[in-house]
TORPA-4810 file (N, C-alpha, C, O; in nm, 3 decimals):
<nodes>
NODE_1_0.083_-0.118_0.000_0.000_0.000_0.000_0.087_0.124_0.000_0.048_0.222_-0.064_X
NODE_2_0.182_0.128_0.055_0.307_0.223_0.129_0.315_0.294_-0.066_0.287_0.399_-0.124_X
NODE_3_0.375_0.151_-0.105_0.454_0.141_-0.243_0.354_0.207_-0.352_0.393_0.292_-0.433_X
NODE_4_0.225_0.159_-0.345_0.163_0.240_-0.420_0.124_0.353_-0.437_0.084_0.401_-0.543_X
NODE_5_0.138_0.424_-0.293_0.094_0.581_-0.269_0.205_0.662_-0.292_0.192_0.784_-0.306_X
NODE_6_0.331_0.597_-0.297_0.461_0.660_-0.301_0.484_0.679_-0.500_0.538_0.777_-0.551_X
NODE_7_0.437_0.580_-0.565_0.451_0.574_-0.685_0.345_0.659_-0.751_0.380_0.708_-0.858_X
NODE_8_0.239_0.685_-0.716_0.097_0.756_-0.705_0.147_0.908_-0.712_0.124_0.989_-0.802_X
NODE_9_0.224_0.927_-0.590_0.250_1.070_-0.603_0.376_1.112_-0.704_0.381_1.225_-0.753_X
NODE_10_0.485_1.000_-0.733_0.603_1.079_-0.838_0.542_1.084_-0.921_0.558_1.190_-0.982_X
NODE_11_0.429_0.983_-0.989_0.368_1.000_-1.107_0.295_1.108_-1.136_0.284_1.139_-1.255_X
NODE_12_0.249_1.163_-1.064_0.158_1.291_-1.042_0.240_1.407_-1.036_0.193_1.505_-1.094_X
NODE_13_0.367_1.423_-0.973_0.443_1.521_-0.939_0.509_1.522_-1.062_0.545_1.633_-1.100_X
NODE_14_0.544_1.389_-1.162_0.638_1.419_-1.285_0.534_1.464_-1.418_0.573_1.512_-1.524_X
NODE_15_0.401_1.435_-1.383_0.271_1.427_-1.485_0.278_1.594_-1.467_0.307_1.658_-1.567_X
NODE_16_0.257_1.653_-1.365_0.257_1.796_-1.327_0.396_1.899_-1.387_0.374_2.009_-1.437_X
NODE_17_0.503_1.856_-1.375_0.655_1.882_-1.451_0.630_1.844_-1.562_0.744_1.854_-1.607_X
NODE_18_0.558_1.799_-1.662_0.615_1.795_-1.768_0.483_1.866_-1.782_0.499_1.949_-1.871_X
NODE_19_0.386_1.870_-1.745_0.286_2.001_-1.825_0.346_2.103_-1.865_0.362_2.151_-1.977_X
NODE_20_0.404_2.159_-1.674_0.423_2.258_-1.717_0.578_2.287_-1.811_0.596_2.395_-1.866_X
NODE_21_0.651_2.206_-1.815_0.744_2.198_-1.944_0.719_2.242_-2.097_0.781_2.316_-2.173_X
NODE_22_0.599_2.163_-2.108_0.552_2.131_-2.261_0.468_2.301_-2.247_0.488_2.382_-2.338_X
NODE_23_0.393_2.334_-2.146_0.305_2.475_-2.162_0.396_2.609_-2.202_0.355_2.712_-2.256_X
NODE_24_0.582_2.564_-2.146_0.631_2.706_-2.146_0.641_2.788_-2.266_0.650_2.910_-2.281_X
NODE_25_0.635_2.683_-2.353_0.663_2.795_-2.511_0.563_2.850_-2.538_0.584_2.936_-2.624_X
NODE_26_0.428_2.842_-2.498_0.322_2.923_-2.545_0.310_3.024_-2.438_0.189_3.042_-2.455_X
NODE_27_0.343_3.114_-2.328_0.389_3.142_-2.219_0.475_3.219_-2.192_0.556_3.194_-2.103_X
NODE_28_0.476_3.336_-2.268_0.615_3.423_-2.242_0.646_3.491_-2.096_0.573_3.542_-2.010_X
NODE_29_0.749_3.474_-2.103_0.817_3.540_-1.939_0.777_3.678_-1.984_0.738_3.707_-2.097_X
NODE_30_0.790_3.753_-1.888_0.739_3.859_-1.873_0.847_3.922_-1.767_0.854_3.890_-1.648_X
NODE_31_0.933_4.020_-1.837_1.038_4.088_-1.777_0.973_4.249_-1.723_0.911_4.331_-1.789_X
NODE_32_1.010_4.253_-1.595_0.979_4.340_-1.516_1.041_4.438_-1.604_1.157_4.425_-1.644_X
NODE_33_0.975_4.527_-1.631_1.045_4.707_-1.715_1.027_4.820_-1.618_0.924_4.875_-1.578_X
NODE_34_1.149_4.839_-1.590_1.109_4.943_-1.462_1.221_5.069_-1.545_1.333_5.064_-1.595_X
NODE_35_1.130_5.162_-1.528_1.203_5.259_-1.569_1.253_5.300_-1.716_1.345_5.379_-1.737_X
NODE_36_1.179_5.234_-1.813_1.250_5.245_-1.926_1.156_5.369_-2.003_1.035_5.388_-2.010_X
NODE_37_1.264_5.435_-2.051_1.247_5.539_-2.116_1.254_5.571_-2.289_1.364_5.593_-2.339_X
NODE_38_1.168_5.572_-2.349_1.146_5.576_-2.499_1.220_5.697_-2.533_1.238_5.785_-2.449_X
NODE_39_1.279_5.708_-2.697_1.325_5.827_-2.738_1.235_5.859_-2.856_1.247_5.780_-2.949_X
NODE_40_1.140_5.967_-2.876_1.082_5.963_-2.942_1.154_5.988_-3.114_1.102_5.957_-3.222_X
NODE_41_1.266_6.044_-3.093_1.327_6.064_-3.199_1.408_5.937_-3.251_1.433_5.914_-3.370_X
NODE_42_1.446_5.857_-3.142_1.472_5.715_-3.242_1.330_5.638_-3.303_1.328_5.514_-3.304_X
NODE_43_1.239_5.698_-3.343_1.141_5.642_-3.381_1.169_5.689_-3.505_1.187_5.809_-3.527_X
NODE_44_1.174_5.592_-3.601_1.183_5.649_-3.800_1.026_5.634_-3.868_0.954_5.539_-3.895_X
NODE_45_1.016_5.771_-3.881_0.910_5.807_-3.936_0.918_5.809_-4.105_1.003_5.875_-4.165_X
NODE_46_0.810_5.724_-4.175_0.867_5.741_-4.325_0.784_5.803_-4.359_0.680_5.827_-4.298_X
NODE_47_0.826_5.850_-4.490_0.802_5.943_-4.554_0.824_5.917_-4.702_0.909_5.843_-4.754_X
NODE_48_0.709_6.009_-4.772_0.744_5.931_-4.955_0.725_6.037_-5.022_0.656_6.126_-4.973_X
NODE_49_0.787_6.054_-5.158_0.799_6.110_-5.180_0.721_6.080_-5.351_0.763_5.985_-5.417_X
NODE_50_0.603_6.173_-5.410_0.579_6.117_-5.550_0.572_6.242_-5.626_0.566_6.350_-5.567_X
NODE_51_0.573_6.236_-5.739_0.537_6.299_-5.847_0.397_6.342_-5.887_0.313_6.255_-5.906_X
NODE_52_0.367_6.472_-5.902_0.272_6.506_-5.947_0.253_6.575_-6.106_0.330_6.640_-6.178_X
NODE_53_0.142_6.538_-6.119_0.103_6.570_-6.226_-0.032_6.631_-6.224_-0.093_6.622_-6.330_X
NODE_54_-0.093_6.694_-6.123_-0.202_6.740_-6.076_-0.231_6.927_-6.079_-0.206_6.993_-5.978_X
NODE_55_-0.277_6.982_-6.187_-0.237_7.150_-6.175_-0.389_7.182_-6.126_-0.490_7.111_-6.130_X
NODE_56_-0.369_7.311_-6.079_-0.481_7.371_-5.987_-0.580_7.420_-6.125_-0.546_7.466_-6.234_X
NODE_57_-0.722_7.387_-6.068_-0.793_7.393_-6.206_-0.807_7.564_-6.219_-0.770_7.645_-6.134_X
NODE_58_-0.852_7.585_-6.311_-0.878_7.735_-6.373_-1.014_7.764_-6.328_-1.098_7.684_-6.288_X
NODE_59_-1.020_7.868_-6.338_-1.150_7.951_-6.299_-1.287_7.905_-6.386_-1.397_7.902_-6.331_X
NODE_60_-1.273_7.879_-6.492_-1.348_7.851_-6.609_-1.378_7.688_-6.598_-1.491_7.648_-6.627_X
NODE_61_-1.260_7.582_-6.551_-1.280_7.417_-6.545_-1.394_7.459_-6.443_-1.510_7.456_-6.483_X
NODE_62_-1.367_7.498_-6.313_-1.479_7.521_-6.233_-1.615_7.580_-6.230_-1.713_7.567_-6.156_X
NODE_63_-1.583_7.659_-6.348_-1.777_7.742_-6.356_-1.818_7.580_-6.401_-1.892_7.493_-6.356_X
NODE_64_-1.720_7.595_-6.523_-1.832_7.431_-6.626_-1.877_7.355_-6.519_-1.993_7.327_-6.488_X
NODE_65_-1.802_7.335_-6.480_-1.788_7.166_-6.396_-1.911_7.184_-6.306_-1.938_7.267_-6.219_X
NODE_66_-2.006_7.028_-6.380_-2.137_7.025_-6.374_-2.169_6.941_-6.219_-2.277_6.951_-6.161_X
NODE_67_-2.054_6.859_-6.168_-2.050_6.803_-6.043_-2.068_6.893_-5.912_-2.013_7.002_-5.896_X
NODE_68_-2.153_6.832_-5.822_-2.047_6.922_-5.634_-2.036_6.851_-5.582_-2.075_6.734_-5.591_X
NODE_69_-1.919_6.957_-5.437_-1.900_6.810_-5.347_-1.936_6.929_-5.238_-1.941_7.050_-5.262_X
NODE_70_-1.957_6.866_-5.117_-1.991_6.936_-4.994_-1.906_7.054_-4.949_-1.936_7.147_-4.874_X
NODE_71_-1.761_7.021_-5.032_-1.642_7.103_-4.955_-1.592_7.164_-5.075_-1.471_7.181_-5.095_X
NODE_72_-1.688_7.200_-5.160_-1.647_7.280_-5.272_-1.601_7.236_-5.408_-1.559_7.121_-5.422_X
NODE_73_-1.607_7.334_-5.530_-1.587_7.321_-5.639_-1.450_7.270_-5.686_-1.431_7.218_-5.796_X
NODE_74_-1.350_7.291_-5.583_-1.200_7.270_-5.606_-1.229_7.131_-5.616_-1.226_7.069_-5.723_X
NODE_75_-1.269_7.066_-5.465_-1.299_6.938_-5.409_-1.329_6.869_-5.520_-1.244_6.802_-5.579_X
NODE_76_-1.450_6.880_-5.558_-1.549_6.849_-5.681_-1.443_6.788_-5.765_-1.408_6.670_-5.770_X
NODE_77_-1.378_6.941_-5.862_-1.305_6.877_-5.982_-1.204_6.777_-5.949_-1.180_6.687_-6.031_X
NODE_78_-1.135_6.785_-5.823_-1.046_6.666_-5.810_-1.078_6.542_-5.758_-1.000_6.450_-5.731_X
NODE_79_-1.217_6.547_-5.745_-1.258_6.414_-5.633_-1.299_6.346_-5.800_-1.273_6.231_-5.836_X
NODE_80_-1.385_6.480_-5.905_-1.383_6.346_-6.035_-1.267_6.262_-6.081_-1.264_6.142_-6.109_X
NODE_81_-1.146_6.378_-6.084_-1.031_6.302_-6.078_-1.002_6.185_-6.051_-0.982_6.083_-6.117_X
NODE_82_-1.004_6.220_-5.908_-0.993_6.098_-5.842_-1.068_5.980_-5.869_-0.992_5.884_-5.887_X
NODE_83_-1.199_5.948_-5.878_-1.290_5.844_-5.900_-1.279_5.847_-6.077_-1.378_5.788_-6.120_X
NODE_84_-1.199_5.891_-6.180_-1.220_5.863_-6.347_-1.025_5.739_-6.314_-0.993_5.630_-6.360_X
NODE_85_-0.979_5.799_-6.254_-0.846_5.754_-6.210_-0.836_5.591_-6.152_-0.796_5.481_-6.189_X
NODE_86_-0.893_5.647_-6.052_-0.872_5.518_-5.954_-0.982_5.398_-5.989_-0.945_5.280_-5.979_X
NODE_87_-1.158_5.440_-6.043_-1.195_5.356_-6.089_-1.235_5.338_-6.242_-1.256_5.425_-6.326_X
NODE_88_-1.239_5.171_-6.256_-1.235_5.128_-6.430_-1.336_5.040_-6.444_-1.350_4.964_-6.348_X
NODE_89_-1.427_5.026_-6.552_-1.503_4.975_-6.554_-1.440_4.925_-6.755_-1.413_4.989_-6.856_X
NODE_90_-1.443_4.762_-6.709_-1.390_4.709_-6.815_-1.501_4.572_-6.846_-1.567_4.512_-6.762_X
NODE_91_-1.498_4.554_-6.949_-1.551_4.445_-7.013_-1.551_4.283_-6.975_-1.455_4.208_-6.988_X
NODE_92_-1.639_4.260_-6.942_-1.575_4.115_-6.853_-1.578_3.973_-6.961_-1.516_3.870_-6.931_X
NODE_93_-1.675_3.989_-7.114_-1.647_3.917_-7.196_-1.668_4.016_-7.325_-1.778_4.065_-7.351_X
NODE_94_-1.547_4.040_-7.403_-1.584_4.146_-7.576_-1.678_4.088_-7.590_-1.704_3.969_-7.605_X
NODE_95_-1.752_4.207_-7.583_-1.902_4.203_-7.676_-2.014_4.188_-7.601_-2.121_4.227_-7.647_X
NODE_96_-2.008_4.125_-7.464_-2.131_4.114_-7.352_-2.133_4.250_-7.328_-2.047_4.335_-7.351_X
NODE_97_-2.229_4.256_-7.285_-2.285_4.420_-7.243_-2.209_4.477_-7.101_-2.155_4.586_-7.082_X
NODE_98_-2.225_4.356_-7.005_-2.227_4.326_-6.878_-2.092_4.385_-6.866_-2.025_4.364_-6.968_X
NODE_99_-2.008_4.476_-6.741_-1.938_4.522_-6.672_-1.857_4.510_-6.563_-1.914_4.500_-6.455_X
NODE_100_-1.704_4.509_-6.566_-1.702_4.452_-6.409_-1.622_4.605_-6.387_-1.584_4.678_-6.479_X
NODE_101_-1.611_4.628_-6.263_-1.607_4.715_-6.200_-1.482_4.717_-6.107_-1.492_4.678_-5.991_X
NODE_102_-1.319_4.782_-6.179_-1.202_4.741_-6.102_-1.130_4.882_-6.029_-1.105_4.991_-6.081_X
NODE_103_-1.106_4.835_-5.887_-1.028_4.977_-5.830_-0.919_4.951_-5.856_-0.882_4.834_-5.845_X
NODE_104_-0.821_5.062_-5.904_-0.691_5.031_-5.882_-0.650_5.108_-5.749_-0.722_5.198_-5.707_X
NODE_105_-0.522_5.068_-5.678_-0.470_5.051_-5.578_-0.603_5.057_-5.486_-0.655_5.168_-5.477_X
NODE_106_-0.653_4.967_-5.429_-0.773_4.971_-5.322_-0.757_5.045_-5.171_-0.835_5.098_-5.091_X
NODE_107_-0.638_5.024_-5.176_-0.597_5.055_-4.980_-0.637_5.235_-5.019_-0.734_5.298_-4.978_X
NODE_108_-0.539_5.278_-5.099_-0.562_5.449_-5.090_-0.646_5.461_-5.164_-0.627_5.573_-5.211_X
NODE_109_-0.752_5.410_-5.220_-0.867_5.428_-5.242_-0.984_5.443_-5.126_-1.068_5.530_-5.103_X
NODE_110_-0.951_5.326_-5.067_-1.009_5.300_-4.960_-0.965_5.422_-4.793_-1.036_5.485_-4.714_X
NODE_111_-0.871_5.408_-4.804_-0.840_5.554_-4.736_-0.913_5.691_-4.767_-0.997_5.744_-4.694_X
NODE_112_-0.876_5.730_-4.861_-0.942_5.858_-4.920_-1.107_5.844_-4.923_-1.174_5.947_-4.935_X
NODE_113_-1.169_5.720_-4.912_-1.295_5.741_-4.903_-1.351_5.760_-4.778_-1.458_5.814_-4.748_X
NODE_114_-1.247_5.698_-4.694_-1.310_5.724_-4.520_-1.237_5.808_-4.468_-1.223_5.795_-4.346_X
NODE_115_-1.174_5.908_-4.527_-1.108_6.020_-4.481_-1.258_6.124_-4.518_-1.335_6.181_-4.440_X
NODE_116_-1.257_6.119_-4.665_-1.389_6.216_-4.727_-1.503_6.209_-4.623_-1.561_6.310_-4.586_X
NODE_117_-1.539_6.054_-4.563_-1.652_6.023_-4.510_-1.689_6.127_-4.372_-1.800_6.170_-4.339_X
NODE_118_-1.533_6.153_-4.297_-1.543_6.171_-4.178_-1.521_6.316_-4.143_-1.565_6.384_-4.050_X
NODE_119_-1.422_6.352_-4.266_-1.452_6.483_-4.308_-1.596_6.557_-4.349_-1.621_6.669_-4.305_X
NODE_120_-1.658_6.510_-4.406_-1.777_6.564_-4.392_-1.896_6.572_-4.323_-1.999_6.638_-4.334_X
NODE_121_-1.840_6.460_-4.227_-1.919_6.440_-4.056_-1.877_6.529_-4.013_-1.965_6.612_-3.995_X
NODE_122_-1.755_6.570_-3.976_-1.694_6.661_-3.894_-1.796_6.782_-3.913_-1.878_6.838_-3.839_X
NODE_123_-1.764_6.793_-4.015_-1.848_6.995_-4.084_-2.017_6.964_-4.029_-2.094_7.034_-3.962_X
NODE_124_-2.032_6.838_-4.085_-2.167_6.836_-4.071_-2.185_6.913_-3.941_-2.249_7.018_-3.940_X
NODE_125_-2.117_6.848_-3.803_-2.073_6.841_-3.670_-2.063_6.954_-3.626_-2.056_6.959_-3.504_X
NODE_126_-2.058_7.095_-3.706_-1.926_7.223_-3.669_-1.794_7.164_-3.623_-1.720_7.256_-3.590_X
NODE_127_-1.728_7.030_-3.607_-1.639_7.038_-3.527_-1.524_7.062_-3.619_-1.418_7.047_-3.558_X
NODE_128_-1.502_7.101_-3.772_-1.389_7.185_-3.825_-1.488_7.267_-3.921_-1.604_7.243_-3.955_X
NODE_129_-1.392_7.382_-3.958_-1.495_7.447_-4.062_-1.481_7.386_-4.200_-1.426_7.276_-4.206_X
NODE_130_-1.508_7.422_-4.271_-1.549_7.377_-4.406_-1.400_7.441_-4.480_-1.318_7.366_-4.534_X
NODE_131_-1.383_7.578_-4.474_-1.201_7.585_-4.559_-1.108_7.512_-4.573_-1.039_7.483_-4.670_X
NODE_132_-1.106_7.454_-4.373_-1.028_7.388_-4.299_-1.018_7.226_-4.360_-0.909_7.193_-4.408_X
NODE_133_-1.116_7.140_-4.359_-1.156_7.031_-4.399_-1.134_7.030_-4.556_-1.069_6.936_-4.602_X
NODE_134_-1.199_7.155_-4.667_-1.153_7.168_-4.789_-0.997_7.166_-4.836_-0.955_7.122_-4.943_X
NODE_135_-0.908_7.235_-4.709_-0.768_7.214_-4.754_-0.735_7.076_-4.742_-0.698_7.012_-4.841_X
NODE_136_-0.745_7.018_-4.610_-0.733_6.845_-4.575_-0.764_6.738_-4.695_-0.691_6.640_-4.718_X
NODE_137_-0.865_6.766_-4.758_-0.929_6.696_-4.845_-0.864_6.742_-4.988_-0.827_6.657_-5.069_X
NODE_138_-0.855_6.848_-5.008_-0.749_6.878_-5.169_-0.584_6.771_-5.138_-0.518_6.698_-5.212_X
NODE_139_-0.572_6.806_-5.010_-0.411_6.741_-5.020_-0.426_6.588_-5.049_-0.356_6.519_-5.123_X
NODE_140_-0.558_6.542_-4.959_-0.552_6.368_-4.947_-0.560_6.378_-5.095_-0.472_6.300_-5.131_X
NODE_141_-0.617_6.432_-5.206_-0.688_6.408_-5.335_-0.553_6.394_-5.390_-0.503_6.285_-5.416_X
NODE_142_-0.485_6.529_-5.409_-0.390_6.548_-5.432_-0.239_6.411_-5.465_-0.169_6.372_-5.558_X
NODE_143_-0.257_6.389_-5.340_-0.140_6.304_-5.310_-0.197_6.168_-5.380_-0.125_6.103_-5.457_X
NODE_144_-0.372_6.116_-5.339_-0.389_6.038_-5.445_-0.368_6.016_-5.555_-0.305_5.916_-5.590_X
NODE_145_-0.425_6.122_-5.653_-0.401_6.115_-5.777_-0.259_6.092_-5.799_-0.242_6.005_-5.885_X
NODE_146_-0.162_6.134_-5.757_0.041_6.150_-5.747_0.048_5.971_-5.741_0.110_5.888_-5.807_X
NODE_147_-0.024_5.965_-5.655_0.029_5.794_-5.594_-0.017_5.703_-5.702_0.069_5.620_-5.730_X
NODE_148_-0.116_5.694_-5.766_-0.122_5.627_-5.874_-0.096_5.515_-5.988_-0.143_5.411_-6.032_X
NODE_149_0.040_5.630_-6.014_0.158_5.610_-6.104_0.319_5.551_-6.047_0.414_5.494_-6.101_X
NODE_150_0.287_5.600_-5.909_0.384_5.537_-5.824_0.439_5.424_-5.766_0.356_5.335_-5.745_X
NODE_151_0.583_5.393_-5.724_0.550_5.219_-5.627_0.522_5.270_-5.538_0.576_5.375_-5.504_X
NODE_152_0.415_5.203_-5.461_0.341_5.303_-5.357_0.343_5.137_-5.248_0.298_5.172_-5.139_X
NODE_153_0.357_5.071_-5.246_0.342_4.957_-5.137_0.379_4.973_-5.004_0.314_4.930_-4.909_X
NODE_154_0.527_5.060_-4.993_0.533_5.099_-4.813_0.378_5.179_-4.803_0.287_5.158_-4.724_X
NODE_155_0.386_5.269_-4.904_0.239_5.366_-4.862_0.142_5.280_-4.816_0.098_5.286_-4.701_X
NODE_156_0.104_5.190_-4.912_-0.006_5.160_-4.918_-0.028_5.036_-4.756_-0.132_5.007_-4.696_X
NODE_157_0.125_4.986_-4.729_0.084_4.931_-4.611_0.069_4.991_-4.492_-0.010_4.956_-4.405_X
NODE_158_0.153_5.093_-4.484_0.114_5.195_-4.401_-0.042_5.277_-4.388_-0.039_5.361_-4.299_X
NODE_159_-0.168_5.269_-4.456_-0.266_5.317_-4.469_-0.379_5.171_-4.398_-0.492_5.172_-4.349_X
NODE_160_-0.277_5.055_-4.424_-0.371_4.929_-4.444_-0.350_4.915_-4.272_-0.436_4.867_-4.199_X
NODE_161_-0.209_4.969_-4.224_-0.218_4.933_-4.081_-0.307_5.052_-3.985_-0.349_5.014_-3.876_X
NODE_162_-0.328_5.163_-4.020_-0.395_5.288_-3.992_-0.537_5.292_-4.016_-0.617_5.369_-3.962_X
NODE_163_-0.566_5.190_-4.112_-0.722_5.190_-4.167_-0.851_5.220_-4.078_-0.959_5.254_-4.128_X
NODE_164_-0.823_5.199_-3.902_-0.930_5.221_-3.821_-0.915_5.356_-3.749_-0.994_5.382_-3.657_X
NODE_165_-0.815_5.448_-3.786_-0.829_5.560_-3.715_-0.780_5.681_-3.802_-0.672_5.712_-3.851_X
NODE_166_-0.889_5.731_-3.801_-0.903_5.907_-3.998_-0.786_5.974_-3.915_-0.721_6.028_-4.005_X
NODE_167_-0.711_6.007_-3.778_-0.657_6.125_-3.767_-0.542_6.059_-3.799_-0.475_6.139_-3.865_X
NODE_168_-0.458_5.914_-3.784_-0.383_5.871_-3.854_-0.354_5.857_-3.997_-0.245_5.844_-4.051_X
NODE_169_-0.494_5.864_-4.059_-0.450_5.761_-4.199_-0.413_5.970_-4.264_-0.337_5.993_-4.357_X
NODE_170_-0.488_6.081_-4.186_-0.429_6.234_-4.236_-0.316_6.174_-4.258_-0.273_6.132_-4.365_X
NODE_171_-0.248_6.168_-4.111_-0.081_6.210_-4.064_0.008_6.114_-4.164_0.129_6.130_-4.167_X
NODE_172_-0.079_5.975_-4.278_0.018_5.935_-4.332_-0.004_6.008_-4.480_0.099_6.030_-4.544_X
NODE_173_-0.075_6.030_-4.513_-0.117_6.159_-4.620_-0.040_6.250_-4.614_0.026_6.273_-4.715_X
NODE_174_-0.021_6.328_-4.501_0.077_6.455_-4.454_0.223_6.389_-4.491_0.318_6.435_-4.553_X
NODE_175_0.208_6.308_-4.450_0.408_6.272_-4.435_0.435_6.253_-4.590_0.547_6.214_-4.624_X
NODE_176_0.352_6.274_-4.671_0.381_6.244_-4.847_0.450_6.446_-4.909_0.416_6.562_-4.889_X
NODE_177_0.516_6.400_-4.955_0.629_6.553_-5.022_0.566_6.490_-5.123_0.570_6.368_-5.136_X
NODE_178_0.485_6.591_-5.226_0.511_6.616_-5.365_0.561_6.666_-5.443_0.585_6.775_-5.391_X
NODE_179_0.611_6.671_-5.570_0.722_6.703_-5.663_0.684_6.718_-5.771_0.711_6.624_-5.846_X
NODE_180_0.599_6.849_-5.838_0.547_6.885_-5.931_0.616_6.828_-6.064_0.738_6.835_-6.056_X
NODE_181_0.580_6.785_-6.159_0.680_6.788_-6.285_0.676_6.862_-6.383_0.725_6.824_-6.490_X
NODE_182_0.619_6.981_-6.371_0.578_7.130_-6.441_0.678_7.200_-6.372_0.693_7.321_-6.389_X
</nodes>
């Protein structure tokens, strides 16, 4: 009886050691951080740089221009821009009638539409004015249309990791330098 209660318990005590053996890799230690201090300037902020090909419309593109947008006529002509640009509507068999409907680059597509979205909540809101939000919104356009033509993939992952918060996906809009080619 002695023998069995004695064998009872190593088995149990080595059954218990090797759990927790086999559990440690899923299980990270957890190192006490006391005191540690971030440098905000060793943080590398990127930045891109594209080409534009985008000129400020004329007085006259804007009377014509039969479109609006909430944040103005500027807005307007470049947001058509933007949507004759970014979307294509191509043939899905020569000669069927039928249409398929392709974005190019989706992420800053997709950005610029929930930037527009929240921008015009805001105004709705009073909580920016309408000039204010009109400049925000020419640059995002802006830099769209530029990006385009560009390798844009750091961009574009950088927008894809930002996608749930508009005052970020600005600040990665902002961090874009354009470079007229006029």
């Amino acid at each position: 009886m002695k023998k069995k209660f004695i064998l009872t318990v190593a088995f149990l005590s080595i059954s218990l050691f090797a759990q927790q053996m086999w559990a440690m890799p899923f299980y990270p230690v957890r190192d006490k951080k006391e005191n540690v201090k971030t440098d905000a300037s060793s943080a590398k902020v990127e930045t891109w740089e594209f080409y534009s090909t985008v000129e400020t419309p004329s007085s006259e593109e804007l009377a014509a221009l039969v479109s609006n947008h909430k944040l103005g006529k500027k807005v307007a002509f470049l947001y058509d821009s933007f949507k004759d640009t970014y979307v294509v509507k191509e043939e899905v068999v020569p000669g069927d009638p039928t249409r398929r409907t392709v974005i190019r680059k989706p992420e800053i597509y997709n950005a610029v539409r929930t930037i527009e979205k929240e921008l015009n909540r805001q105004v709705r809101k009073d909580l920016l004015p309408q000039d204010k939000a009109e400049q925000e919104f020419t640059g995002v356009l802006k830099v769209a249309l530029a990006a385009i033509d560009s390798d844009t993939e750091s961009f574009e992952t950088a927008l894809q990791e930002n996608k749930k918060d508009v005052s970020h996906l600005l600040g990665v809009f902002r961090r874009v330098s354009l470079k007229s080619i006029y």
